[in-house]
N, CA, C and O atoms as CSV, one atom per row, in Angstrom:
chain,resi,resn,atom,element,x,y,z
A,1,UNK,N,N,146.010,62.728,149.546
A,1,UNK,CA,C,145.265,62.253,148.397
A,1,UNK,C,C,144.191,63.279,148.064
A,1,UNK,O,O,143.674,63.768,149.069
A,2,UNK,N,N,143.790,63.664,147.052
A,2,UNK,CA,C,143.500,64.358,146.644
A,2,UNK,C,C,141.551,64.205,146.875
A,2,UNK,O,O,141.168,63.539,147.836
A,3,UNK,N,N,140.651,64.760,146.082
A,3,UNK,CA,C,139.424,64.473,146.182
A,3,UNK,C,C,138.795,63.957,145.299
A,3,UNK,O,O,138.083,62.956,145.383
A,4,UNK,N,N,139.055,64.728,144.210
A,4,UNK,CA,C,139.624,63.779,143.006
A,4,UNK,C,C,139.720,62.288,142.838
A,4,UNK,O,O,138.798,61.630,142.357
A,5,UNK,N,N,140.783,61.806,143.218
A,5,UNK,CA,C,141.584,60.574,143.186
A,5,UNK,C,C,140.835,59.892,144.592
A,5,UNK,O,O,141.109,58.732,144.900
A,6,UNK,N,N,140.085,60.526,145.234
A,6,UNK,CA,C,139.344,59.803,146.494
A,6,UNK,C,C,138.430,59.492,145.747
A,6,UNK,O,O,138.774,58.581,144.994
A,7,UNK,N,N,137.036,59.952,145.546
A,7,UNK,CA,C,136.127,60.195,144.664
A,7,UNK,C,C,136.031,58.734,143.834
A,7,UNK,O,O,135.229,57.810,143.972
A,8,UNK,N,N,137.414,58.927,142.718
A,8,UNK,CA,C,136.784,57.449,141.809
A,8,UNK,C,C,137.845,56.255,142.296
A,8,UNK,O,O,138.364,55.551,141.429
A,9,UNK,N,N,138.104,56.079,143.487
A,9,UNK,CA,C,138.202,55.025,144.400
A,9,UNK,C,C,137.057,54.395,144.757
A,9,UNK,O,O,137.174,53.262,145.225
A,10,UNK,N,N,135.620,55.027,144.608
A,10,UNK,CA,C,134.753,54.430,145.116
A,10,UNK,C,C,134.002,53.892,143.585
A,10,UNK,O,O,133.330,52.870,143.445
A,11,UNK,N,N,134.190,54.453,143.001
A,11,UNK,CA,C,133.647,54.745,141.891
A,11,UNK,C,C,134.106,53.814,140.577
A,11,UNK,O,O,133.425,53.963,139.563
A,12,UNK,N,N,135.233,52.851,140.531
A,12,UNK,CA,C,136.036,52.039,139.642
A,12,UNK,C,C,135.236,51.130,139.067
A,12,UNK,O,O,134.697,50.239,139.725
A,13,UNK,N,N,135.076,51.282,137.702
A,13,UNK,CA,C,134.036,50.329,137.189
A,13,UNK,C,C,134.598,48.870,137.044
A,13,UNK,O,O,133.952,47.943,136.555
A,14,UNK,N,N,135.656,48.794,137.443
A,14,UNK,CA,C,136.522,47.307,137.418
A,14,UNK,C,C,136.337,46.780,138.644
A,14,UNK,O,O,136.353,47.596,139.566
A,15,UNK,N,N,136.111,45.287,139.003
A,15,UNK,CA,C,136.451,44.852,140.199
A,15,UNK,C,C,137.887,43.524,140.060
A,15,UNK,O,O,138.091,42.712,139.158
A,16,UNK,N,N,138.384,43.685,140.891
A,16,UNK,CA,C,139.288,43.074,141.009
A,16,UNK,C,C,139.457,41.841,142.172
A,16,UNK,O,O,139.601,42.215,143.336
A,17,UNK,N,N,139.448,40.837,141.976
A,17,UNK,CA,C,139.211,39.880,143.082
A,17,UNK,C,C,140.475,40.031,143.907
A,17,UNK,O,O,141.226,40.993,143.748
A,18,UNK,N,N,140.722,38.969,144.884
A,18,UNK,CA,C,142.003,39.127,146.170
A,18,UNK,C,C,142.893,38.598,145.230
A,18,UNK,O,O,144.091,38.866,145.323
A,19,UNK,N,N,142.374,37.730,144.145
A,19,UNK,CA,C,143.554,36.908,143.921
A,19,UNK,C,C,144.499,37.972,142.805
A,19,UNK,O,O,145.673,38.296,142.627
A,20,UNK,N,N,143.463,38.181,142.362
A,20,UNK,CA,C,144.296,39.270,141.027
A,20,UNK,C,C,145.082,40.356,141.902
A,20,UNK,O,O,146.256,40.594,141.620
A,21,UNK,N,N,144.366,41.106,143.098
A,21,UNK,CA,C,144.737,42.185,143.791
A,21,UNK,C,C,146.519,41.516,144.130
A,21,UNK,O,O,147.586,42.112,143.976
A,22,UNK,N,N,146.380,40.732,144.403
A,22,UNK,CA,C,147.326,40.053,145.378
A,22,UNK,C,C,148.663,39.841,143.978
A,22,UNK,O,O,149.747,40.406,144.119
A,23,UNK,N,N,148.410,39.094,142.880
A,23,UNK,CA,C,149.188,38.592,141.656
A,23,UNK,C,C,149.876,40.285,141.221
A,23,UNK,O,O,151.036,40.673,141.086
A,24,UNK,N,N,148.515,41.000,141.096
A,24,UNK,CA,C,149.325,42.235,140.537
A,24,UNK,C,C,150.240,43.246,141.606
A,24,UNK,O,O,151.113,43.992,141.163
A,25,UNK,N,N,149.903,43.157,143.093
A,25,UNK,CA,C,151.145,43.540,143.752
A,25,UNK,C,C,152.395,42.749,143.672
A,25,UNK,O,O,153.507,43.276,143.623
A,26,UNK,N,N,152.212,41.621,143.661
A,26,UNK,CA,C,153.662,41.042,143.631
A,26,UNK,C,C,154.435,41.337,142.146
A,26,UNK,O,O,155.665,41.344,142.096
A,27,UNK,N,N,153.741,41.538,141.148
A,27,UNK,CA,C,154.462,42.001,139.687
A,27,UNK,C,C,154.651,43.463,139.612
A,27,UNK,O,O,155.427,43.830,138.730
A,28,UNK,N,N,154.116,44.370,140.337
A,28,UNK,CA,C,154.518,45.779,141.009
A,28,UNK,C,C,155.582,45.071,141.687
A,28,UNK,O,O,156.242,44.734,140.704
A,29,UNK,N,N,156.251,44.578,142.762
A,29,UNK,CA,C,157.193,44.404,143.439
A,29,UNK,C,C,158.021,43.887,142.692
A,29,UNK,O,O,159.043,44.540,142.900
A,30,UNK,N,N,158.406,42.559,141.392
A,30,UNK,CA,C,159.503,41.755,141.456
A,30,UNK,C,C,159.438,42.824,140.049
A,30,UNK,O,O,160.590,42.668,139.646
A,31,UNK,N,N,158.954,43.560,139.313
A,31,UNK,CA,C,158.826,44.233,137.918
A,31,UNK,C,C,159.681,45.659,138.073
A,31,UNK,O,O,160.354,46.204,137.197
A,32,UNK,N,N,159.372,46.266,139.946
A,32,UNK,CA,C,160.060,47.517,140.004
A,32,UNK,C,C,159.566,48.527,139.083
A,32,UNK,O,O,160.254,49.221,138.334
A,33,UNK,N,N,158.159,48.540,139.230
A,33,UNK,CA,C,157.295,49.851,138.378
A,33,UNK,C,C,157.634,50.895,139.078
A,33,UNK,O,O,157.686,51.141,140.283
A,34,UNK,N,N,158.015,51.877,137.433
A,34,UNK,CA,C,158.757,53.145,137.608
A,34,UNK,C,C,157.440,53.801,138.289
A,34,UNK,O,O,156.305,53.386,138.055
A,35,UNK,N,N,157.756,54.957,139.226
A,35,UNK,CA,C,157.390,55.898,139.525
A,35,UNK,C,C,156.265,56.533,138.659
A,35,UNK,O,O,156.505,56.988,137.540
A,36,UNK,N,N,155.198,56.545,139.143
A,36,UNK,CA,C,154.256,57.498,138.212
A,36,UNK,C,C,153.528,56.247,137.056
A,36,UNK,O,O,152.568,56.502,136.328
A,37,UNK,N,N,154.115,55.136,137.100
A,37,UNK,CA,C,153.286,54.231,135.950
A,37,UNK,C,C,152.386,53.505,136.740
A,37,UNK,O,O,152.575,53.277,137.935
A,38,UNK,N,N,151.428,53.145,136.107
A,38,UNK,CA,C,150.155,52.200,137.164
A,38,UNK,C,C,149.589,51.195,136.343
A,38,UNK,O,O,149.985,51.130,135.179
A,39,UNK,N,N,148.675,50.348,136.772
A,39,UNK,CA,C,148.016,49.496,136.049
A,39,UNK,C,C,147.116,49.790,134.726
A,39,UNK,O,O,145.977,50.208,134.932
A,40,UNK,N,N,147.411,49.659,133.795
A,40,UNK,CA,C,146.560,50.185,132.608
A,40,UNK,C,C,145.901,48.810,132.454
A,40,UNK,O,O,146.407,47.688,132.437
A,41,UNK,N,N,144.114,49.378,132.304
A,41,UNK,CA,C,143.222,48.190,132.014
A,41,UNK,C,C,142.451,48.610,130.690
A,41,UNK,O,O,142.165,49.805,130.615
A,42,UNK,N,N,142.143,47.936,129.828
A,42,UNK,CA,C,141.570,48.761,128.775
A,42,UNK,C,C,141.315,47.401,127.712
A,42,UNK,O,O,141.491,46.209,127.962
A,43,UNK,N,N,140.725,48.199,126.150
A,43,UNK,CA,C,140.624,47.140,125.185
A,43,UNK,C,C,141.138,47.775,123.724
A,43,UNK,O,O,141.016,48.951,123.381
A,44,UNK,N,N,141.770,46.647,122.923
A,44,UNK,CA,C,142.266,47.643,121.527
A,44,UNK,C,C,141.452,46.434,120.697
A,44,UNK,O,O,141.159,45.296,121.066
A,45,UNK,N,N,141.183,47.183,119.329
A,45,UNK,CA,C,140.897,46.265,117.911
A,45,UNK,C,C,141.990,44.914,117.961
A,45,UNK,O,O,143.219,44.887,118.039
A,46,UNK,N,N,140.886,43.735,117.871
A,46,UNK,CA,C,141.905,42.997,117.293
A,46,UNK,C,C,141.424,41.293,118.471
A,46,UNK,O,O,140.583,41.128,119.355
A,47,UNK,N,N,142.482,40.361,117.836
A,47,UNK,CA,C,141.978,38.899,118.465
A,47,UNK,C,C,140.842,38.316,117.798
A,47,UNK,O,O,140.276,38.706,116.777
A,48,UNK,N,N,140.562,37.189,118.630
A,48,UNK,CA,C,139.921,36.108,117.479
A,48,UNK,C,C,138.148,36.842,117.499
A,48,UNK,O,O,137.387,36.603,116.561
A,49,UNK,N,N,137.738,37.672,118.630
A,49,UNK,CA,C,136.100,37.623,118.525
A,49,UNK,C,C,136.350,39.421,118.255
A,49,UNK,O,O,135.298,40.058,118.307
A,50,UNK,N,N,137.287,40.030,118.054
A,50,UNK,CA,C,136.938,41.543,117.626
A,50,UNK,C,C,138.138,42.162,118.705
A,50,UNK,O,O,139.285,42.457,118.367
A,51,UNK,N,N,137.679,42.255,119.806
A,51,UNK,CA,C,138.239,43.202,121.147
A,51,UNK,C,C,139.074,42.048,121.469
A,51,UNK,O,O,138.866,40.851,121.270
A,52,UNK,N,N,140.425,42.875,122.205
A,52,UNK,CA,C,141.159,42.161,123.344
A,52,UNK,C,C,141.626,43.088,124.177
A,52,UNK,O,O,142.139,44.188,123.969
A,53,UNK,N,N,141.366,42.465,125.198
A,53,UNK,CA,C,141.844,42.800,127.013
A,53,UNK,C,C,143.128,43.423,126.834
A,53,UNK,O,O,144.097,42.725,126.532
A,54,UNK,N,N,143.252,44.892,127.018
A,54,UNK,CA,C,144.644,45.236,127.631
A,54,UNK,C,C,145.156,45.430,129.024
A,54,UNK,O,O,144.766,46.402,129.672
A,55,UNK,N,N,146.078,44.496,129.572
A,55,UNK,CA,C,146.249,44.614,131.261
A,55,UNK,C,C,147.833,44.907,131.380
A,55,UNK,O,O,148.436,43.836,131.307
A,56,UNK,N,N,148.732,46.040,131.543
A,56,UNK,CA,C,149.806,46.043,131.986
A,56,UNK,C,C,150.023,47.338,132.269
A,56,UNK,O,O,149.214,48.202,131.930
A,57,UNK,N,N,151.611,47.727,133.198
A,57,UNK,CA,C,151.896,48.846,133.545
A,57,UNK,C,C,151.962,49.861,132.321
A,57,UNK,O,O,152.244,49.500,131.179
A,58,UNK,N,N,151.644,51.288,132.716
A,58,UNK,CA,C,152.271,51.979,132.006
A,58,UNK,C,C,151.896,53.558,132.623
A,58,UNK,O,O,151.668,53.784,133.812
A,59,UNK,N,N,151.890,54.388,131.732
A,59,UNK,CA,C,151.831,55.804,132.165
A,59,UNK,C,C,150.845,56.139,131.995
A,59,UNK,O,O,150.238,55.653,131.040
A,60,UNK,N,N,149.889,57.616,133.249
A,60,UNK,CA,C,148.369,57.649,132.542
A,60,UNK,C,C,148.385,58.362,131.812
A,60,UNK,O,O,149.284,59.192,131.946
A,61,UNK,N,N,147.576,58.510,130.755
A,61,UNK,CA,C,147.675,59.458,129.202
A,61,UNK,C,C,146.500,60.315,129.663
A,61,UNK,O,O,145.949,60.257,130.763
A,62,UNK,N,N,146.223,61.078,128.694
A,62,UNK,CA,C,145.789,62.605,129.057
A,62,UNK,C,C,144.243,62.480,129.060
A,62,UNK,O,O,143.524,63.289,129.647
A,63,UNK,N,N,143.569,60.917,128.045
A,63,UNK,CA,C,142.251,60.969,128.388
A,63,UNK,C,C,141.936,59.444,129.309
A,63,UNK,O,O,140.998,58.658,129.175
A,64,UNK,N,N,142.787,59.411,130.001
A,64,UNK,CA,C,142.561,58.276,131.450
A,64,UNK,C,C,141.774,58.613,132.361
A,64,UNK,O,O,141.683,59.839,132.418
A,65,UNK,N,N,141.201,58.118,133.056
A,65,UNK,CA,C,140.459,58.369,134.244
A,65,UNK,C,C,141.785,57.594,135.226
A,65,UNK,O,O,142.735,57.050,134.663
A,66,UNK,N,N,141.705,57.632,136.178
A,66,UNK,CA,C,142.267,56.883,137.572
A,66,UNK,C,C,141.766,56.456,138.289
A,66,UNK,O,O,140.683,57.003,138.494
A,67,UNK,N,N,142.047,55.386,139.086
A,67,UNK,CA,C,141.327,54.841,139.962
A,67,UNK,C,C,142.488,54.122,141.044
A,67,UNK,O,O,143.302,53.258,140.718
A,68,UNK,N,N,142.285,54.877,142.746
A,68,UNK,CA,C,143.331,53.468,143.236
A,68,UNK,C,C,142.309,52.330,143.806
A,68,UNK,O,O,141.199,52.238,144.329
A,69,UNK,N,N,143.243,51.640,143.430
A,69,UNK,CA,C,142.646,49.845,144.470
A,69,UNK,C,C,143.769,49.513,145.476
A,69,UNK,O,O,144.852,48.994,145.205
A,70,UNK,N,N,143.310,49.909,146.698
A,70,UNK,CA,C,144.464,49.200,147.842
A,70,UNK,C,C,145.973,49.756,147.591
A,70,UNK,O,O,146.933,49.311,148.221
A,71,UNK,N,N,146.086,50.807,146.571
A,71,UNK,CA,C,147.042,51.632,147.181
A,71,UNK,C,C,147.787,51.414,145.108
A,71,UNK,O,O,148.873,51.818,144.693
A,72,UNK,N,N,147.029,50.898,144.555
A,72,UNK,CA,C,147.410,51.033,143.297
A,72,UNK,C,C,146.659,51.743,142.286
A,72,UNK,O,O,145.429,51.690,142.258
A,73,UNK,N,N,147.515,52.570,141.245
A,73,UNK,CA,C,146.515,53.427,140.687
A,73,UNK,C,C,146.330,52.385,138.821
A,73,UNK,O,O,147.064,51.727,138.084
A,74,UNK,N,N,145.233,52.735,138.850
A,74,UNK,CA,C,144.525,51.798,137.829
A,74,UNK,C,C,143.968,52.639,136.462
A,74,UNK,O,O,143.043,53.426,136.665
A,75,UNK,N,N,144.380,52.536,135.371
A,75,UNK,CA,C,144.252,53.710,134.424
A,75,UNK,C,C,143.548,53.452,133.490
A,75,UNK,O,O,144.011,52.424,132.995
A,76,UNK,N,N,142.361,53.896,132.728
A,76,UNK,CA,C,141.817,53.250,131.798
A,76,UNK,C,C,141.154,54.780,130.930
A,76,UNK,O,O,140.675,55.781,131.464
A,77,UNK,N,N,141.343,54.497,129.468
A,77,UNK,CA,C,140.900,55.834,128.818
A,77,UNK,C,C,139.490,55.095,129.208
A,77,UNK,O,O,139.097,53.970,129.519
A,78,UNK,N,N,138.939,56.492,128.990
A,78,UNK,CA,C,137.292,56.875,129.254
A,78,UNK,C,C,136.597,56.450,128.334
A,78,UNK,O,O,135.372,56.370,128.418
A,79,UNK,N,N,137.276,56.109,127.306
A,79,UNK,CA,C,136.009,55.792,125.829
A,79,UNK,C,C,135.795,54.183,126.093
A,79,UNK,O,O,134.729,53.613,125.861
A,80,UNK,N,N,137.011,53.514,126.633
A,80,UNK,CA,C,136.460,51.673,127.113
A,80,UNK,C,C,135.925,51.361,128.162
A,80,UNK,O,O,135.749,50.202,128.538
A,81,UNK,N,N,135.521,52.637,128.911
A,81,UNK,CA,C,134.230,52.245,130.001
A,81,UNK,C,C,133.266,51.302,129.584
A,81,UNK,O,O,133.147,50.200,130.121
A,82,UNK,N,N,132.308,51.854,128.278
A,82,UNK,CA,C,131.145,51.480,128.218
A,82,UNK,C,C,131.392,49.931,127.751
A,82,UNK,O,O,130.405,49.423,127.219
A,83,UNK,N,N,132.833,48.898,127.892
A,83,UNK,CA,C,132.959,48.002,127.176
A,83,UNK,C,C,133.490,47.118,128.521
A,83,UNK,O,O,133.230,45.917,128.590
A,84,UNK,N,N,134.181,47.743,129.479
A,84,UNK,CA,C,134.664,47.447,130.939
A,84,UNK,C,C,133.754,47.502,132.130
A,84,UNK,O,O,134.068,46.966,133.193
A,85,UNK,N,N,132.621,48.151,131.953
A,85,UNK,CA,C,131.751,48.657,133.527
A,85,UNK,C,C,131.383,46.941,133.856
A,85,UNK,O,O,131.289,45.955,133.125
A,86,UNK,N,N,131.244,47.154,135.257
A,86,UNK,CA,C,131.138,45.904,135.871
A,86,UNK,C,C,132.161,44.195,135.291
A,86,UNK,O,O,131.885,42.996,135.328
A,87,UNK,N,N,133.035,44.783,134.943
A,87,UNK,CA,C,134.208,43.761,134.599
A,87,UNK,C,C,134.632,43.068,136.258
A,87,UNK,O,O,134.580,43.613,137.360
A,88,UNK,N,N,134.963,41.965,135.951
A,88,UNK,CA,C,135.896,41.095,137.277
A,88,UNK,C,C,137.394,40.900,136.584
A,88,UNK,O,O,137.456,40.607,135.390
A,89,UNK,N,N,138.288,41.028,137.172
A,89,UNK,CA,C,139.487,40.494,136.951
A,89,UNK,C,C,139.933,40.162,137.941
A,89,UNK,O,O,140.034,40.725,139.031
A,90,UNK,N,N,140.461,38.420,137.280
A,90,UNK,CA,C,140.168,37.288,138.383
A,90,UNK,C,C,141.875,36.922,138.268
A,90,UNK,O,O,142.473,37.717,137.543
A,91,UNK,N,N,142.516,36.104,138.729
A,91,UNK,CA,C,143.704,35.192,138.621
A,91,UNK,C,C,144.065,33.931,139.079
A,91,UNK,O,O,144.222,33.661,140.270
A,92,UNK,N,N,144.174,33.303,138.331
A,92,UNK,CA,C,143.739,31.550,138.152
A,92,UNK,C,C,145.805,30.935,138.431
A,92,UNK,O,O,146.786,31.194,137.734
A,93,UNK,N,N,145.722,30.350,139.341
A,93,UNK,CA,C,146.956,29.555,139.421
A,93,UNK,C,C,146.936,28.636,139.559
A,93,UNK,O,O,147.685,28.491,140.524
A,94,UNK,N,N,146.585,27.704,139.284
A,94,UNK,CA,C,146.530,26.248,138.858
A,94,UNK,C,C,147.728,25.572,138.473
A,94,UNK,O,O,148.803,26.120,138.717
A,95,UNK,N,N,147.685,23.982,137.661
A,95,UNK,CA,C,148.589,23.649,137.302
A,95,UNK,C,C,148.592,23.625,135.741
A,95,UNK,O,O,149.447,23.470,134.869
A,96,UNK,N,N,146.893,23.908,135.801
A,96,UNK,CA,C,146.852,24.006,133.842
A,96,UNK,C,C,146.701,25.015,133.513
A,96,UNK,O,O,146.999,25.256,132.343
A,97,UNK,N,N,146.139,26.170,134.407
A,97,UNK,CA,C,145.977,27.429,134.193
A,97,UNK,C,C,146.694,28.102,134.804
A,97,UNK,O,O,146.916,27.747,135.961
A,98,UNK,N,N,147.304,29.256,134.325
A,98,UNK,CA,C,147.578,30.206,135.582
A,98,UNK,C,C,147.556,31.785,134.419
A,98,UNK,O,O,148.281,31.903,133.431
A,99,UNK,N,N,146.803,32.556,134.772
A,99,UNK,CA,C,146.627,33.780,134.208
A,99,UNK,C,C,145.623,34.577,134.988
A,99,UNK,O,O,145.073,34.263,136.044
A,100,UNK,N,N,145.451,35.968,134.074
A,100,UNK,CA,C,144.097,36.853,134.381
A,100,UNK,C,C,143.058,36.332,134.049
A,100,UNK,O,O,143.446,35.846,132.987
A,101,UNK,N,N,142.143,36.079,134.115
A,101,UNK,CA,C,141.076,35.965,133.990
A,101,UNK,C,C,139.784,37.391,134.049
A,101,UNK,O,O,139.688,38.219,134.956
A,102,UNK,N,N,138.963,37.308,132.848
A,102,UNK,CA,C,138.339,38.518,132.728
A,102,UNK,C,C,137.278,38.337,131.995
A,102,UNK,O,O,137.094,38.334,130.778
A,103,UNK,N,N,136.145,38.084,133.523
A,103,UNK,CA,C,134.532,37.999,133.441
A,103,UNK,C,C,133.699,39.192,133.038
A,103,UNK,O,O,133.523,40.076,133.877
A,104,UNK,N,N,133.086,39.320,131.644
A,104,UNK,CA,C,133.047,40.800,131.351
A,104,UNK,C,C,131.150,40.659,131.092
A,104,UNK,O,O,130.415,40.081,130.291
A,105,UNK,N,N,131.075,41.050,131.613
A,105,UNK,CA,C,129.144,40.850,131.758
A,105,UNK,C,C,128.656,41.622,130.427
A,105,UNK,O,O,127.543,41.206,130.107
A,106,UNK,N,N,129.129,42.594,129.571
A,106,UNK,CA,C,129.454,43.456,128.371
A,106,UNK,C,C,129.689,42.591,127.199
A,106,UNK,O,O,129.167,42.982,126.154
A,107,UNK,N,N,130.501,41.280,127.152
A,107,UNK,CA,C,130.707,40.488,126.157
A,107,UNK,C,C,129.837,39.647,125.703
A,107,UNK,O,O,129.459,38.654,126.325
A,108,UNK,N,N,129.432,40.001,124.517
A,108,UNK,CA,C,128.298,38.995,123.973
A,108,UNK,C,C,128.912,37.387,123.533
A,108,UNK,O,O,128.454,36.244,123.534
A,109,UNK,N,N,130.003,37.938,123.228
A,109,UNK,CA,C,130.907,36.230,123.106
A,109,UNK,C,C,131.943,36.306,123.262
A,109,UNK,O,O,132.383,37.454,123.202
A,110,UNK,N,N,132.621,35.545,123.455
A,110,UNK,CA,C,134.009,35.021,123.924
A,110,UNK,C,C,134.914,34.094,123.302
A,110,UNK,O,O,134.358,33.109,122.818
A,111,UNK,N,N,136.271,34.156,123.179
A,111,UNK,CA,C,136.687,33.118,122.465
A,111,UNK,C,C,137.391,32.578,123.255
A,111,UNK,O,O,137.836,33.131,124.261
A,112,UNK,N,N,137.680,30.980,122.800
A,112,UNK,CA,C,138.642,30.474,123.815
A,112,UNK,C,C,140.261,30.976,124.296
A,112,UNK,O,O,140.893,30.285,125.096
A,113,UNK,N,N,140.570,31.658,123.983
A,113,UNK,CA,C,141.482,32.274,124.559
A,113,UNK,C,C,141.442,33.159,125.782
A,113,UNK,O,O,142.347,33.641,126.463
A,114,UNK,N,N,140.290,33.222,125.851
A,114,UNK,CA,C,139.836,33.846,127.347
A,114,UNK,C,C,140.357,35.346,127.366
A,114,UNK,O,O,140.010,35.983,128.360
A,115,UNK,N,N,141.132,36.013,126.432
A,115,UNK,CA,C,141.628,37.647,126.193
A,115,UNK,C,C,140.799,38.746,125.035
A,115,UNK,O,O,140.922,39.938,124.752
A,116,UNK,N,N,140.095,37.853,124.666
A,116,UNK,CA,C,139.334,38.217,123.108
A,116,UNK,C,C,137.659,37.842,123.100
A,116,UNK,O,O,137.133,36.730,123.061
A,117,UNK,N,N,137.034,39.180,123.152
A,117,UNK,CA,C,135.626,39.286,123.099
A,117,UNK,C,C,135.185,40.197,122.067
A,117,UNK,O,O,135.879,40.999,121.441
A,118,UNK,N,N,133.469,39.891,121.928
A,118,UNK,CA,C,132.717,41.037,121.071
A,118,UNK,C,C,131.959,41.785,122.257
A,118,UNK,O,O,131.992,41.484,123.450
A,119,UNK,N,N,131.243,42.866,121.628
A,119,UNK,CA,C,130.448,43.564,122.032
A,119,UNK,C,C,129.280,43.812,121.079
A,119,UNK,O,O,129.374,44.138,119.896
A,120,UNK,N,N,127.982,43.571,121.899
A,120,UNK,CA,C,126.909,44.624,120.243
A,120,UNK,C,C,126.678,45.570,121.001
A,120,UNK,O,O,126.051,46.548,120.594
């Protein structure tokens, strides 16, 4: 591993609880993520309060940072830091709920959909 890729292991402005850690290895395992793709965490235009949560595999693009967690690499462009730092991503399995969950200390509001926030 590189020093690099050691470095912002410590450094991941995301935290990830056991439960999410745990939900997203098993969808790495039954999903069969290709080689070289990792967790992309991030936010695009759009949803009911402005921003929505992007969480799925894919490839890292050229202005990503990296990050591993427990042996997974976690990809997020650099410009949705200042909208992600100190984020939780949680995972709720219940019988009425079961999803990500994403406590964002950055969001001035929230909509009930629990994927869709503002920022000022």
């Amino acid at each position: 591993m590189s020093k690099d890729i050691e470095s912002k292991t410590a450094d991941c402005p995301i935290v990830f609880t056991e439960g999410a850690l745990n939900e997203i290895k098993q969808l790495v395992y039954d999903k069969e993520v290709p080689e070289g793709h990792g967790l992309r965490v991030g936010v695009e235009g759009g949803g009911c309060s402005g921003l929505s949560y992007i969480l799925g595999f894919d490839e890292r693009k050229e202005l990503d940072d990296e990050y591993i967690i427990e042996g997974i690499s976690v990809f997020m462009n650099k410009a949705h830091g200042m909208y992600l730092i100190g984020m939780e991503v949680d995972f709720l399995n219940g019988l009425n709920n079961r999803g990500f969950i994403f406590n964002n200390p950055n969001a001035s509001s929230t909509c009930g959909c629990g994927t869709s926030f503002s920022a000022d």
